[in-house]
Backbone and ligand atoms as CSV (ligand in chain L), in Angstrom:
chain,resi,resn,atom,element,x,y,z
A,1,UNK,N,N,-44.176,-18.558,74.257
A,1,UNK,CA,C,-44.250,-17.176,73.772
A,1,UNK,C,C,-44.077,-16.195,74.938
A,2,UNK,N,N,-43.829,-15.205,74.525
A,2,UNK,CA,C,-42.885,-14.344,75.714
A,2,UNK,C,C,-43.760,-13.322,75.974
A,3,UNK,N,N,-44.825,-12.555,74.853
A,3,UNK,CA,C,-45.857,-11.997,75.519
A,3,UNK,C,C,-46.998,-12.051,75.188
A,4,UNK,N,N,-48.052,-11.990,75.500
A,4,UNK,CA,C,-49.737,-12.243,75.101
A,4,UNK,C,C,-50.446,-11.880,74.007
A,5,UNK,N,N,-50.866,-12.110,73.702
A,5,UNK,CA,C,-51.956,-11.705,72.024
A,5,UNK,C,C,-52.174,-10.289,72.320
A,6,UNK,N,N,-52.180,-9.314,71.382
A,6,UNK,CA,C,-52.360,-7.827,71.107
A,6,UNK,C,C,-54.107,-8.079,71.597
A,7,UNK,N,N,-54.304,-6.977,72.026
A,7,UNK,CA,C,-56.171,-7.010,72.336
A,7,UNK,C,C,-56.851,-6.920,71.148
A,8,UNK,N,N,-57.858,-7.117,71.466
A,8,UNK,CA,C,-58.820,-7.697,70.078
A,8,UNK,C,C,-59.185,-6.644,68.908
A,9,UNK,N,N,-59.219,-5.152,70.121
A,9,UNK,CA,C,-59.466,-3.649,68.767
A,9,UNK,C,C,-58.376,-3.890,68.191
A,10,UNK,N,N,-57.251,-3.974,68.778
A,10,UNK,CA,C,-55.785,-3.547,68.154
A,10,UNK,C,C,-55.715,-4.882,66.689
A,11,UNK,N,N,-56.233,-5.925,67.071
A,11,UNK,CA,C,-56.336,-7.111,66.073
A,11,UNK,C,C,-57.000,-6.955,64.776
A,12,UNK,N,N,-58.039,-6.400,65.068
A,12,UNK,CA,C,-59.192,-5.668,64.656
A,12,UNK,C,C,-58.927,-4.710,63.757
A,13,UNK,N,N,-58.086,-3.956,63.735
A,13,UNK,CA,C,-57.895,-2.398,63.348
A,13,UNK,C,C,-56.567,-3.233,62.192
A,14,UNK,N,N,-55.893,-4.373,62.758
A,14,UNK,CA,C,-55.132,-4.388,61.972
A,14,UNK,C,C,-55.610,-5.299,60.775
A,15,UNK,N,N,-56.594,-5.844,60.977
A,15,UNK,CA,C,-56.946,-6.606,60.175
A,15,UNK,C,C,-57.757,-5.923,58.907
A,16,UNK,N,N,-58.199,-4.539,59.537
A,16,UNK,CA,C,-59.109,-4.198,58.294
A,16,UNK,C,C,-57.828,-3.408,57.495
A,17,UNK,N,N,-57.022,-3.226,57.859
A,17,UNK,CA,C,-55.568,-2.584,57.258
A,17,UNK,C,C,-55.164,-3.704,56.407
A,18,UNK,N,N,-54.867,-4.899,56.762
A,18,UNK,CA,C,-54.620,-6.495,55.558
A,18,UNK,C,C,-55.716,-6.278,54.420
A,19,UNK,N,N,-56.875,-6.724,55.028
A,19,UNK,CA,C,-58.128,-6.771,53.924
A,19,UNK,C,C,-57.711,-5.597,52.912
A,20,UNK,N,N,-57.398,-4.227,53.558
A,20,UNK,CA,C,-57.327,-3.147,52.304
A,20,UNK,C,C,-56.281,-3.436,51.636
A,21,UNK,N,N,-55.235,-3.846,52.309
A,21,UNK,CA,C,-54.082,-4.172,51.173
A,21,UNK,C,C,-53.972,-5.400,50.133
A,22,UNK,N,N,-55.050,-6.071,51.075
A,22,UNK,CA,C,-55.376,-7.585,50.009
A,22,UNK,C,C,-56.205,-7.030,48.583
A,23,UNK,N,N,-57.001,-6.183,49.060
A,23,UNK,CA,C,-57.852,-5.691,48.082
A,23,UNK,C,C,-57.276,-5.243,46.848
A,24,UNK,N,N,-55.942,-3.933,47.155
A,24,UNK,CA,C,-55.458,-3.480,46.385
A,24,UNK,C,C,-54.573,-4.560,45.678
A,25,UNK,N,N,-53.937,-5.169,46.349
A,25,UNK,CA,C,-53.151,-6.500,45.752
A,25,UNK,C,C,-54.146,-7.251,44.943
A,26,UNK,N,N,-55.081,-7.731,45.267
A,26,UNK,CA,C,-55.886,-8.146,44.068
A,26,UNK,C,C,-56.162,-7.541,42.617
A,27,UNK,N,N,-56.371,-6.583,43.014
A,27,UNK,CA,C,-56.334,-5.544,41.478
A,27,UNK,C,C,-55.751,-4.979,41.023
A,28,UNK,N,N,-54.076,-4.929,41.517
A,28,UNK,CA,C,-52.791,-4.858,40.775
A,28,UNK,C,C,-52.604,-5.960,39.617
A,29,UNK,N,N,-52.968,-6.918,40.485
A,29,UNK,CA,C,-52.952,-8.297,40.110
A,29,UNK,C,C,-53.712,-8.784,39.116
A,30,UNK,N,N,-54.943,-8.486,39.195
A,30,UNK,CA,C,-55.632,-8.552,37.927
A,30,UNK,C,C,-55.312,-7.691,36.770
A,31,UNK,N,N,-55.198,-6.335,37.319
A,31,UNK,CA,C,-54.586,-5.530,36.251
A,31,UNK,C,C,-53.746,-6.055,35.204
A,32,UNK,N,N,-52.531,-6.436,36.239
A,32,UNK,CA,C,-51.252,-7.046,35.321
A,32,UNK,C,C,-51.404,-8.412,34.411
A,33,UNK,N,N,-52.596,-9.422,35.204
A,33,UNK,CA,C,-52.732,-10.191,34.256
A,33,UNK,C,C,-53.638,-9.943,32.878
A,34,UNK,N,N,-54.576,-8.892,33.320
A,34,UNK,CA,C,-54.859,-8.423,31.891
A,34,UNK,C,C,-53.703,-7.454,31.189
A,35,UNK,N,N,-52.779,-7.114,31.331
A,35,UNK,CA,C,-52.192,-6.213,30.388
A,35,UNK,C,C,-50.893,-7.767,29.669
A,36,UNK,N,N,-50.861,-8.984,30.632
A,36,UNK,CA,C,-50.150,-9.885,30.370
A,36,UNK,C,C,-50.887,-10.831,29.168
A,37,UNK,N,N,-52.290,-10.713,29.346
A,37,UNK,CA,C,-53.243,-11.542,28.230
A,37,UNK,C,C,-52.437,-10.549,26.987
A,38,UNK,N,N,-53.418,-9.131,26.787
A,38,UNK,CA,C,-52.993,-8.434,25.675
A,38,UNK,C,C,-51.698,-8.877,25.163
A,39,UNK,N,N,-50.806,-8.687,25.769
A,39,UNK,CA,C,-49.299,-8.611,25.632
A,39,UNK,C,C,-49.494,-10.028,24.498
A,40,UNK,N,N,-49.513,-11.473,24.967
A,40,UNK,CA,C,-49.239,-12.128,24.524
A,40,UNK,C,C,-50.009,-12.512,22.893
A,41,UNK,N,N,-51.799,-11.590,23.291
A,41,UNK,CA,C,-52.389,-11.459,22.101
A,41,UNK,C,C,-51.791,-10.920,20.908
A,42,UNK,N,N,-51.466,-9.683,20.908
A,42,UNK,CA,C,-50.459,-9.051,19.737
A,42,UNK,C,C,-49.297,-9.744,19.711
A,43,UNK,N,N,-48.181,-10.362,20.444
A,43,UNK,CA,C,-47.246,-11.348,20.053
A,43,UNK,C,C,-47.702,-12.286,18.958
A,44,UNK,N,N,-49.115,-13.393,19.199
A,44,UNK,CA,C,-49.056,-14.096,18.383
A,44,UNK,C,C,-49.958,-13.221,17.018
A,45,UNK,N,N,-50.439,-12.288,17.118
A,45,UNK,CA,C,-51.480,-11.707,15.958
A,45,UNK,C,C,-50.630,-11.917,15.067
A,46,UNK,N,N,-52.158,-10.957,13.959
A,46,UNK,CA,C,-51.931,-11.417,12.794
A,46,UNK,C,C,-50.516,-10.820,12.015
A,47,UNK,N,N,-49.540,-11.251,11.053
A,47,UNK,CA,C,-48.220,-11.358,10.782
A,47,UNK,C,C,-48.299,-9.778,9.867
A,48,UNK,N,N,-49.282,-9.660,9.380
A,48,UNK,CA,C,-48.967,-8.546,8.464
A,48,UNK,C,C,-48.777,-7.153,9.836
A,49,UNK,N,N,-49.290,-6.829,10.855
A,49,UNK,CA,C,-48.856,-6.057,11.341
A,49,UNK,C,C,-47.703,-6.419,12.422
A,50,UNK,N,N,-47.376,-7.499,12.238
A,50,UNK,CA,C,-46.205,-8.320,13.389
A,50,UNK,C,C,-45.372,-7.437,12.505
A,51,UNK,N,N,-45.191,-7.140,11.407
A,51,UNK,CA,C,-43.606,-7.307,10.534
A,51,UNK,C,C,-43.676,-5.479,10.946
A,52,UNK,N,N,-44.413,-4.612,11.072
A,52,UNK,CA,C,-44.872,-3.170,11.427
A,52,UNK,C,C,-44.290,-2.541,12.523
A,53,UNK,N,N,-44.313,-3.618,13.420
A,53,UNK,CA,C,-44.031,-3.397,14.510
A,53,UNK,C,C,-42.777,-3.897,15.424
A,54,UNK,N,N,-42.059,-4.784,14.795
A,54,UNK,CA,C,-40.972,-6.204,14.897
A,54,UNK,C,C,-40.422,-4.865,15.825
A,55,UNK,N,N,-40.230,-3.353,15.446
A,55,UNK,CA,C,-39.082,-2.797,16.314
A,55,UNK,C,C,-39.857,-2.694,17.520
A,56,UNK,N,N,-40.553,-2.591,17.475
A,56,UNK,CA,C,-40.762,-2.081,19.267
A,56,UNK,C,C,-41.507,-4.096,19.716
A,57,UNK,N,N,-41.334,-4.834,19.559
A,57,UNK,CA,C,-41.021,-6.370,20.062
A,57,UNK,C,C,-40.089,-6.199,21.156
A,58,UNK,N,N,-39.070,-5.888,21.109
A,58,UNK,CA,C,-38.242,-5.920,22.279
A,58,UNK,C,C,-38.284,-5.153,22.880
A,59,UNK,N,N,-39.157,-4.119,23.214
A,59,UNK,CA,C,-38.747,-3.127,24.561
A,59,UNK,C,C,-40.729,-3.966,24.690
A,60,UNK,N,N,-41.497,-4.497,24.168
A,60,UNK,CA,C,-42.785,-5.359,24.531
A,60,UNK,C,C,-42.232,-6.310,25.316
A,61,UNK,N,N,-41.403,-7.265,25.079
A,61,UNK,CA,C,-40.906,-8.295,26.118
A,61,UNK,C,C,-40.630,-7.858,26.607
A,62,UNK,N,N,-39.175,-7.168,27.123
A,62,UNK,CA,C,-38.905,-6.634,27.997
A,62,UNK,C,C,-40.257,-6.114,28.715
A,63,UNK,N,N,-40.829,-5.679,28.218
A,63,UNK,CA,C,-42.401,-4.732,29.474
A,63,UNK,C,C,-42.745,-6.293,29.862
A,64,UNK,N,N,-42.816,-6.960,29.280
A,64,UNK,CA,C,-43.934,-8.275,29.678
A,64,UNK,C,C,-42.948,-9.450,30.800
A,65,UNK,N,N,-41.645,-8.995,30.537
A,65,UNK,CA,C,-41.128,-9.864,31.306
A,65,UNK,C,C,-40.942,-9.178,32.790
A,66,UNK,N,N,-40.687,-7.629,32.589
A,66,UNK,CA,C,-40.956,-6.707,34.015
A,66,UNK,C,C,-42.231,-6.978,34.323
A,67,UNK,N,N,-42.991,-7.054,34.043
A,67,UNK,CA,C,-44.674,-7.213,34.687
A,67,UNK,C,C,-44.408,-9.087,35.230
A,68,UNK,N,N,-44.263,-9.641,34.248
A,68,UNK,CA,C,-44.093,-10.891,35.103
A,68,UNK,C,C,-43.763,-11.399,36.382
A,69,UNK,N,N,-42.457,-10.026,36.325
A,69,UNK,CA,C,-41.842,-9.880,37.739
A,69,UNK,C,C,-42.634,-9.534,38.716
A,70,UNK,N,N,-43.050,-8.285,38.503
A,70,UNK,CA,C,-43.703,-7.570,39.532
A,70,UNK,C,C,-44.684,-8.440,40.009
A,71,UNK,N,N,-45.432,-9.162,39.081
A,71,UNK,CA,C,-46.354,-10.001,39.190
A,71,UNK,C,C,-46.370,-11.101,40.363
A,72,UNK,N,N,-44.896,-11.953,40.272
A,72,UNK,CA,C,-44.665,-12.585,40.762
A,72,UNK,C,C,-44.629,-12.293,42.220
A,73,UNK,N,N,-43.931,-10.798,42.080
A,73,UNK,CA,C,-43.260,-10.195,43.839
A,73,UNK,C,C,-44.868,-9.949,44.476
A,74,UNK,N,N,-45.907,-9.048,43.625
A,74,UNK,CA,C,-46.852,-9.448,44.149
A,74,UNK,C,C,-47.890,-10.373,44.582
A,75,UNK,N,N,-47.394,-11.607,43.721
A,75,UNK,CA,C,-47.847,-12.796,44.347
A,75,UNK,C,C,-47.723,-13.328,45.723
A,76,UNK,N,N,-46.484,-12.940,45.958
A,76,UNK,CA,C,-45.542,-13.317,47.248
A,76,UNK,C,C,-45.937,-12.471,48.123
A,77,UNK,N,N,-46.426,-10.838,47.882
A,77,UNK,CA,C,-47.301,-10.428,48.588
A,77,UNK,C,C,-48.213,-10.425,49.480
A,78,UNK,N,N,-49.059,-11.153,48.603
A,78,UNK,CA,C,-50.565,-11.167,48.990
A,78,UNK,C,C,-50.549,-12.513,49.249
A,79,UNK,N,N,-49.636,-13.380,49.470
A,79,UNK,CA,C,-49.492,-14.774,50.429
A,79,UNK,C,C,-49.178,-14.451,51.063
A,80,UNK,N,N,-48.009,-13.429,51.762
A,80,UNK,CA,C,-47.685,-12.692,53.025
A,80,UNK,C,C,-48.962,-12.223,54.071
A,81,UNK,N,N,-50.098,-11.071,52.967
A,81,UNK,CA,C,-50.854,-10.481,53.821
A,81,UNK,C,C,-52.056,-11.736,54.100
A,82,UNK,N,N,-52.171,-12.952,53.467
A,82,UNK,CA,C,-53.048,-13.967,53.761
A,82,UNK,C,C,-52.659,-14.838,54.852
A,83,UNK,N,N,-51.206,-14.638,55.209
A,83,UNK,CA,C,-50.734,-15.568,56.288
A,83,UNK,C,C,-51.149,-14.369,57.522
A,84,UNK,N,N,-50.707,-13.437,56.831
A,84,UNK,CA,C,-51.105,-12.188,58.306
A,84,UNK,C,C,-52.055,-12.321,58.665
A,85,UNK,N,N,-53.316,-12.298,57.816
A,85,UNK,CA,C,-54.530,-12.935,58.019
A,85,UNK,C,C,-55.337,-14.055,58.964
A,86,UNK,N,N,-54.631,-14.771,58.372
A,86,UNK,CA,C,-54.453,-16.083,59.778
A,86,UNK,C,C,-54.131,-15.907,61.001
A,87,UNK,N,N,-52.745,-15.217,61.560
A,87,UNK,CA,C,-52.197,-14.977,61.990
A,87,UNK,C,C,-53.127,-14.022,63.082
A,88,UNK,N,N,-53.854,-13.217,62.980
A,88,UNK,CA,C,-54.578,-12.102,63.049
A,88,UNK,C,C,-55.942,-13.181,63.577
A,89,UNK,N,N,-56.191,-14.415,63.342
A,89,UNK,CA,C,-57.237,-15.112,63.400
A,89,UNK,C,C,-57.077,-15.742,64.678
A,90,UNK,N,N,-55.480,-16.109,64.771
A,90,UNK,CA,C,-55.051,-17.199,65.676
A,90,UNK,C,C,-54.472,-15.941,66.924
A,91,UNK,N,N,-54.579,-14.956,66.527
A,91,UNK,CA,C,-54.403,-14.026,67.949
A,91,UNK,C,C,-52.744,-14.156,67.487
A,92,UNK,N,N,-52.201,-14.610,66.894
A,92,UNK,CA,C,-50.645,-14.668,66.565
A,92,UNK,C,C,-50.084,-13.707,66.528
A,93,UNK,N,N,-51.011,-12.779,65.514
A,93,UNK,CA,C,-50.199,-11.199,64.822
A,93,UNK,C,C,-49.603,-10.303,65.672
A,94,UNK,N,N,-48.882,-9.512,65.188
A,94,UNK,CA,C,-47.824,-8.302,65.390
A,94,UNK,C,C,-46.948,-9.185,66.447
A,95,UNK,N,N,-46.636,-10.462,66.443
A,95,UNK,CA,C,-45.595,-10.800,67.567
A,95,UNK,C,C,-44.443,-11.688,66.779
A,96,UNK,N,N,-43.207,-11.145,66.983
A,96,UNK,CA,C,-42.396,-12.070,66.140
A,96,UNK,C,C,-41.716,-13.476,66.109
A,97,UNK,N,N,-42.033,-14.172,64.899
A,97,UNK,CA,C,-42.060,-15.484,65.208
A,97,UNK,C,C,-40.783,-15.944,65.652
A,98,UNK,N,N,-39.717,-15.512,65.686
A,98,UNK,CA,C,-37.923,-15.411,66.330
A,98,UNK,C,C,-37.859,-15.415,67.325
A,99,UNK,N,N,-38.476,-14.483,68.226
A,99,UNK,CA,C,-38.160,-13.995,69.966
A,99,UNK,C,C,-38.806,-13.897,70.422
A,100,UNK,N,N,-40.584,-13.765,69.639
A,100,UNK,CA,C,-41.464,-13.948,70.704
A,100,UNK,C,C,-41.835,-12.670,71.866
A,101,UNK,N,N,-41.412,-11.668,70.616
A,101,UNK,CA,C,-41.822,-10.380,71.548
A,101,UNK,C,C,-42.402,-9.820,69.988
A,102,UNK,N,N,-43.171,-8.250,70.978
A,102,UNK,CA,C,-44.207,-7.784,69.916
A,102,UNK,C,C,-43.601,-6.871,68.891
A,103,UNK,N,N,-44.045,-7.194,67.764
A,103,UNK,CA,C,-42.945,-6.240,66.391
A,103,UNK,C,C,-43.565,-4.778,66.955
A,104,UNK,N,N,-42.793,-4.295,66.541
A,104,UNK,CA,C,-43.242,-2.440,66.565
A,104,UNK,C,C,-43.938,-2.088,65.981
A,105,UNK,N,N,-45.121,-0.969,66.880
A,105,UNK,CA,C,-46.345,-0.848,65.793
A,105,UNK,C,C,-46.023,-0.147,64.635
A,106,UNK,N,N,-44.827,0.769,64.625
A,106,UNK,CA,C,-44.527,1.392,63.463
A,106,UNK,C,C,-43.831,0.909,62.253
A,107,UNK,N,N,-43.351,-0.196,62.541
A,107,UNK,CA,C,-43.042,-1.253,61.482
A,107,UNK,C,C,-44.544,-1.878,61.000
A,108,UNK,N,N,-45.406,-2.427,61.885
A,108,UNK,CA,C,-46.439,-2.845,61.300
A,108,UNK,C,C,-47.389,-1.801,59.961
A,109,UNK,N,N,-47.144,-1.064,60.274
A,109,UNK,CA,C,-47.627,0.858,60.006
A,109,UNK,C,C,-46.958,0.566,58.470
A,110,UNK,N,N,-46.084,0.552,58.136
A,110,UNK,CA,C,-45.139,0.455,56.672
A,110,UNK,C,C,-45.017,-0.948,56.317
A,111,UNK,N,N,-45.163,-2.080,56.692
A,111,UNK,CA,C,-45.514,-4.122,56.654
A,111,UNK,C,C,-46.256,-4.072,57.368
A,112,UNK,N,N,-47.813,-3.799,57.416
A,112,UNK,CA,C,-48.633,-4.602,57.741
A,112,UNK,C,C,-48.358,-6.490,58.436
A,113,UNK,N,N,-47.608,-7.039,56.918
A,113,UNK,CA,C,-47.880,-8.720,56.942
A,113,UNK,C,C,-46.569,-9.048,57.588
A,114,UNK,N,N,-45.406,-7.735,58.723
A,114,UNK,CA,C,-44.322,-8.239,58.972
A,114,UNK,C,C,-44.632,-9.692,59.695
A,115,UNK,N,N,-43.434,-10.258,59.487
A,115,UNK,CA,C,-43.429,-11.525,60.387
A,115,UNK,C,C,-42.326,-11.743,61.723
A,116,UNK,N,N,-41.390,-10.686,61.637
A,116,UNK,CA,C,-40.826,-10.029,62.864
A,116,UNK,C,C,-40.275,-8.990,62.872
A,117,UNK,N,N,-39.411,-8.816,63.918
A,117,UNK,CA,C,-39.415,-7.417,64.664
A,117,UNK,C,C,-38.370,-7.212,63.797
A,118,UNK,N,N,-37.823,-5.858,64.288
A,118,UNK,CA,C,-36.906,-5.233,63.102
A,118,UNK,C,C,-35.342,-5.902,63.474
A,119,UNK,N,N,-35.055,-6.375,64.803
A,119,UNK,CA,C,-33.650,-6.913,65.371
A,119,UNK,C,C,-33.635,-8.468,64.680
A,120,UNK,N,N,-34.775,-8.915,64.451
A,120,UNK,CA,C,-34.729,-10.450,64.132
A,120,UNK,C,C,-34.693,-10.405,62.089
A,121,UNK,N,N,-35.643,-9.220,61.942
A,121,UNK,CA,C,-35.437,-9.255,60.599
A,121,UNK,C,C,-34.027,-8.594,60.004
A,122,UNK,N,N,-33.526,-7.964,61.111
A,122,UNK,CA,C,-32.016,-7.566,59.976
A,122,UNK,C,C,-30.686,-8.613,60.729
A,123,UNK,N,N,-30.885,-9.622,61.617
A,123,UNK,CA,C,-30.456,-10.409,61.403
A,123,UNK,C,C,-30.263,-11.548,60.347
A,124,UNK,N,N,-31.846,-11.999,60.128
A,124,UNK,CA,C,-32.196,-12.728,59.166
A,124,UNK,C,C,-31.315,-12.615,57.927
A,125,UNK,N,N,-31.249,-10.923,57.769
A,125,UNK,CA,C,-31.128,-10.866,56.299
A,125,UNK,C,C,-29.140,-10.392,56.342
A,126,UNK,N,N,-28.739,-10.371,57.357
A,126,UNK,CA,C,-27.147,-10.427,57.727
A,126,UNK,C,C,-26.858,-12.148,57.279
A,127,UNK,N,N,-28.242,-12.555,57.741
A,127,UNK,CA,C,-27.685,-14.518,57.165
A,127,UNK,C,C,-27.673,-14.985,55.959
A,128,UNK,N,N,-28.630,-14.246,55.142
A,128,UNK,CA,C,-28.750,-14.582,54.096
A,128,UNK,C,C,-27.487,-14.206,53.196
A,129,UNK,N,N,-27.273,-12.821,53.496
A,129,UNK,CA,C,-25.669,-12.426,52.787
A,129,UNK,C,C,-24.738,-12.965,52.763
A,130,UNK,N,N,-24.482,-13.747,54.112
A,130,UNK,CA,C,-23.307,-14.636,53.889
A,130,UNK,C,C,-23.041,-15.660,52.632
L,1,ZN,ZN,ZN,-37.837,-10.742,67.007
């Protein structure tokens, strides 16, 4: 590794910044899986108001399959800010795992859970396009 663990306030400060975003990620998250219970409750209910409502069924899936999504992206989330977490444990954080130099604090500032710097991440994603 190319430069030393961030000092321990700076570790510190970033960590209670994860926890808050874990927090909020948790209760997006719950949110959505309760509005995903409902959802599926009135799908199967009872038939006499199923037939009432049959028109607005499809803009309901459609909502339930966008929440699924979101659901999902925030899943992927809050495994991000749990690895940051670690990361943050092991003295790892704010350094990018590519080059081995320290991500920018102002990237960290808008991604908290980045996992590198901004030259390694828009490479990355120049590779993926191909
Ligand atoms: Zn890098």
């Amino acid at each position: 590794m190319a430069v030393g663990s961030l000092p321990d306030d700076k570790l510190k400060q970033h960590e209670e910044i994860l926890l808050k975003e874990r927090d909020d990620s948790l209760m997006l998250i719950n949110n959505m899986n309760e509005t995903q219970k409902k959802g599926s409750k009135n799908s199967s209910g009872d038939l006499s108001s199923y037939s009432y409502h049959q028109a607005d069924q499809g803009t309901d899936t459609a909502e339930l399959e966008k929440q699924a999504h979101l659901l999902d992206i925030e899943g992927k989330k809050l495994k991000a800010i749990n690895e940051a977490l670690r990361r943050v444990h092991n003295k790892t954080y704010g350094i990018c795992e590519i080059c081995g130099e320290y991500i920018q604090e102002a990237r960290l500032k808008i991604i908290p859970y980045a996992r590198f710097c901004v030259d390694c991440k828009s490479k990355e994603e120049k590779k993926k396009k191909k």
